[in-house]
N, C-alpha and C positions, 0 to 999 in steps of 0.2 A: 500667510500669503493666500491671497482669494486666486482659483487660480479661471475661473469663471466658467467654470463646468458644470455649472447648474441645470437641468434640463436639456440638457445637449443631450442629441440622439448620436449614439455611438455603438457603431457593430463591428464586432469582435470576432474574428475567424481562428479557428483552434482553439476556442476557450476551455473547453470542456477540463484540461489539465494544464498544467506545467505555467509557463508564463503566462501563457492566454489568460486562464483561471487567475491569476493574480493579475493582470491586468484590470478583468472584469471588476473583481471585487476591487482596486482602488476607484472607478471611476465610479460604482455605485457609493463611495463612500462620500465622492465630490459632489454629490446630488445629477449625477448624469443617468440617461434614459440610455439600457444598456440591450443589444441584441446581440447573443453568444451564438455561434455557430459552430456545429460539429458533423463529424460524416455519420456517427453509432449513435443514436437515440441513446443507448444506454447509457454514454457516458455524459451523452446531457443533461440525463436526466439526476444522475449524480452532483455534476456541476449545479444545477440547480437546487437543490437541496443544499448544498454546501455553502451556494451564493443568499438563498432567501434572508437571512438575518442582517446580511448587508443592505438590501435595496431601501430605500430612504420612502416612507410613506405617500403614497400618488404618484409612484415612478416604478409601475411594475417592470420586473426583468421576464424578458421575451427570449425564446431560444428556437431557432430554424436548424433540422436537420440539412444538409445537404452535402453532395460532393463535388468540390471547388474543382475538382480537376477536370468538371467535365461543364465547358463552357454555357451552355446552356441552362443548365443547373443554376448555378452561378449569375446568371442575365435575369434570371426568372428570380431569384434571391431579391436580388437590390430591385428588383421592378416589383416585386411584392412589396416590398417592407418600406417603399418611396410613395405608394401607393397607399398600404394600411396606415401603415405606422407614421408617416410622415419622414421630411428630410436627412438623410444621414447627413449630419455634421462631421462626422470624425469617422472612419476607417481604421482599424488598425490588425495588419495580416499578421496571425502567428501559426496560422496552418499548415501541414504539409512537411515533414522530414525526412531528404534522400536517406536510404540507408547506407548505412557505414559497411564499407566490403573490404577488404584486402587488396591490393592492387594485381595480385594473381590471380584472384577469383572473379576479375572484371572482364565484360563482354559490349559488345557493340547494344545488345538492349538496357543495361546498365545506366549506359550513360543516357538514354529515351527515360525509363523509368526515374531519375534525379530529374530530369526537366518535367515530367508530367507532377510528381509530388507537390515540388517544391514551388520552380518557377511558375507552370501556369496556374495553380494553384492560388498564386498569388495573383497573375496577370488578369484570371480570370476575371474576379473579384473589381479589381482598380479601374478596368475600363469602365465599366456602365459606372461605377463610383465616381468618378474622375468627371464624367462628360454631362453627370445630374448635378456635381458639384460647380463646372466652370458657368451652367447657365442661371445658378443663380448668385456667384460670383464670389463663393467662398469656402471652404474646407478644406480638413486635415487627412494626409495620410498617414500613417507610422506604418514603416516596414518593419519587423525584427524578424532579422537576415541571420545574422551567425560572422562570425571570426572569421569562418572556415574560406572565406571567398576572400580572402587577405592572401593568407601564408598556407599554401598547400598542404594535403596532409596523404599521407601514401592510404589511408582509408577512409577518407573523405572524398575523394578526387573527383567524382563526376556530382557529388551533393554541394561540395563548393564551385564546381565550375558554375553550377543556376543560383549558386549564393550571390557570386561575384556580378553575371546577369542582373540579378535583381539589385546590385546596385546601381549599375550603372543605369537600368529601368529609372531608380530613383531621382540620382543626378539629370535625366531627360527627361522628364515627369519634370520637375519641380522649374526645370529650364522653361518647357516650353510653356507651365498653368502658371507660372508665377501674375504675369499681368493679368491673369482671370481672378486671384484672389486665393489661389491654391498654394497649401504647401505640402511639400510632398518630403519625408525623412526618413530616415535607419536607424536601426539599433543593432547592433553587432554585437550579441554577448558572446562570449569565452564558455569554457564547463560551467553550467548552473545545474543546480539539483534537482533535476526532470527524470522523471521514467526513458526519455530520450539521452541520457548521461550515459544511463544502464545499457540501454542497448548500443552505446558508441563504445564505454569499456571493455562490453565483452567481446566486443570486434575489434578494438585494440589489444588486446589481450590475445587474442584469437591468433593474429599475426606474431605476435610477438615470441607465444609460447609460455606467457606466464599465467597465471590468477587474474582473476577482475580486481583483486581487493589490492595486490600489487600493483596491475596498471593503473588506478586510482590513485595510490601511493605515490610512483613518478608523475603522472600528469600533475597533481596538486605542487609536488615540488618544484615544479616548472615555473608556478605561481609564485612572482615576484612579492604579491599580498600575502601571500602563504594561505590560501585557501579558494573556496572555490564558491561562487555567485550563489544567491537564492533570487527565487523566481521573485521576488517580493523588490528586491533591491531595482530589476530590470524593469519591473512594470512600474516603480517611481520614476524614471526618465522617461519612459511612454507618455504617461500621465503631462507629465511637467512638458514635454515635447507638443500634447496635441493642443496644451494648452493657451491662453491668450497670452500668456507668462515669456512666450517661444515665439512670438509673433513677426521675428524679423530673424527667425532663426529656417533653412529651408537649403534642399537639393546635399546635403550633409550626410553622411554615415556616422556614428559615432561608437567608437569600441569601445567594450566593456568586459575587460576581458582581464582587469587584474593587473595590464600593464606587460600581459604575455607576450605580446605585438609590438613592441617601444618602435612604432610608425609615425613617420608625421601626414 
């Protein structure tokens, strides 16, 4: 299946690990023109090294430090690289994760610190994206949001309230660009096997009073699949999402969660 991501300029926020990072690498493997964004030079500079044997010859991979959470940052991001680099065709946010706390150990800055992560994080990003993509009357966004803005979770609670946020961002988004040529979508994974897993166990576990390697244990058994995502799996529906493949697909969330969620 051609999925016509050839040359497409597509910037990638959170890449540096976890899904970002498998995201990156499928879209350099589609022949796409890929810019990874991270907040630690260090861990770009990892991702890059990890990515170089993917990128397809005359499609160098480009990587921009920056911190989305802080709007201007983020303005100056996509005004550079609409500038150097030329048009971002595809967006897709994977930046930013509220921490995972106990619902005892939660405070009124709490809940400020999940919306500055998570949500503007993203917000930041989509606006100038969004307003360089309607004028010249076409591109993709992919959100990947999280479960967690579904089905509540006594240690997720204020990282899912900007989860849930950011879908309904997307549902309005994709409402109002559709006649410009926009689409604008989600991706909801479940537990995938991120460094971000790690530190949601041991905060499950933390509340609980058990082990990590038992709370691991029970979450996974929750899993109607009997097991729990790889980043690789989520960044195939990215892919296949910002693709021309998806082209009348838009304004959507879609969970991937194993079936943990049985939602319509």
């Amino acid at each position: 299946m051609d999925l016509e991501l050839e040359g497409k300029r597509v910037l990638i926020t959170g890449a540096s690990k976890g899904i970002g990072l498998a995201c990156a690498a499928h879209f350099l493997r589609e022949g796409a023109r890929v810019c990874i964004v991270s907040r630690q030079q260090k861990h770009l500079d990892d991702a890059m090294t990890h990515l170089g044997s993917t990128a397809l010859s005359g499609h160098p991979l480009l990587s921009r430090s920056a911190d989305l959470c802080d709007a201007s940052q983020a303005q100056a991001l996509v005004g550079s690289l609409e500038s150097d680099w030329g048009p971002i065709d595809i967006l897709v946010n994977s930046a930013g994760a509220a921490k995972r706390t106990p619902a005892a150990e939660l405070n009124a800055q709490s809940y400020a610190d999940a919306m500055q992560a998570k949500y503007f994080s993203y917000t930041n990003v989509i606006d100038p994206c969004i307003k360089a993509m309607a004028l010249r009357g076409h591109g993709v966004i992919v959100n990947v949001i999280g479960a967690g803005g579904k089905v509540a979770s006594p240690i997720h609670i204020p990282g899912g309230a900007a989860n849930a946020a950011l879908m309904l961002v997307t549902a309005g988004l994709a409402h109002a660009y559709a006649h410009l040529g926009i689409r604008v979508v989600a991706v909801n994974p479940g537990l995938t096997l991120t460094a971000r897993l790690e530190e949601g166990l041991l905060a499950d576990a933390r509340a609980q009073g058990i082990t990590a390697e038992e709370a691991q244990r029970k979450a996974t058994a929750k899993i109607p699949m009997g097991r729990i995502a790889h980043p690789d799996e989520v960044a195939d529906t990215v892919v296949y999402l910002a693709s021309a493949r998806a082209s009348y697909i838009t304004g959507v969330s879609i969970a991937m969660d194993g079936s943990t969620t049985p939602l319509i």
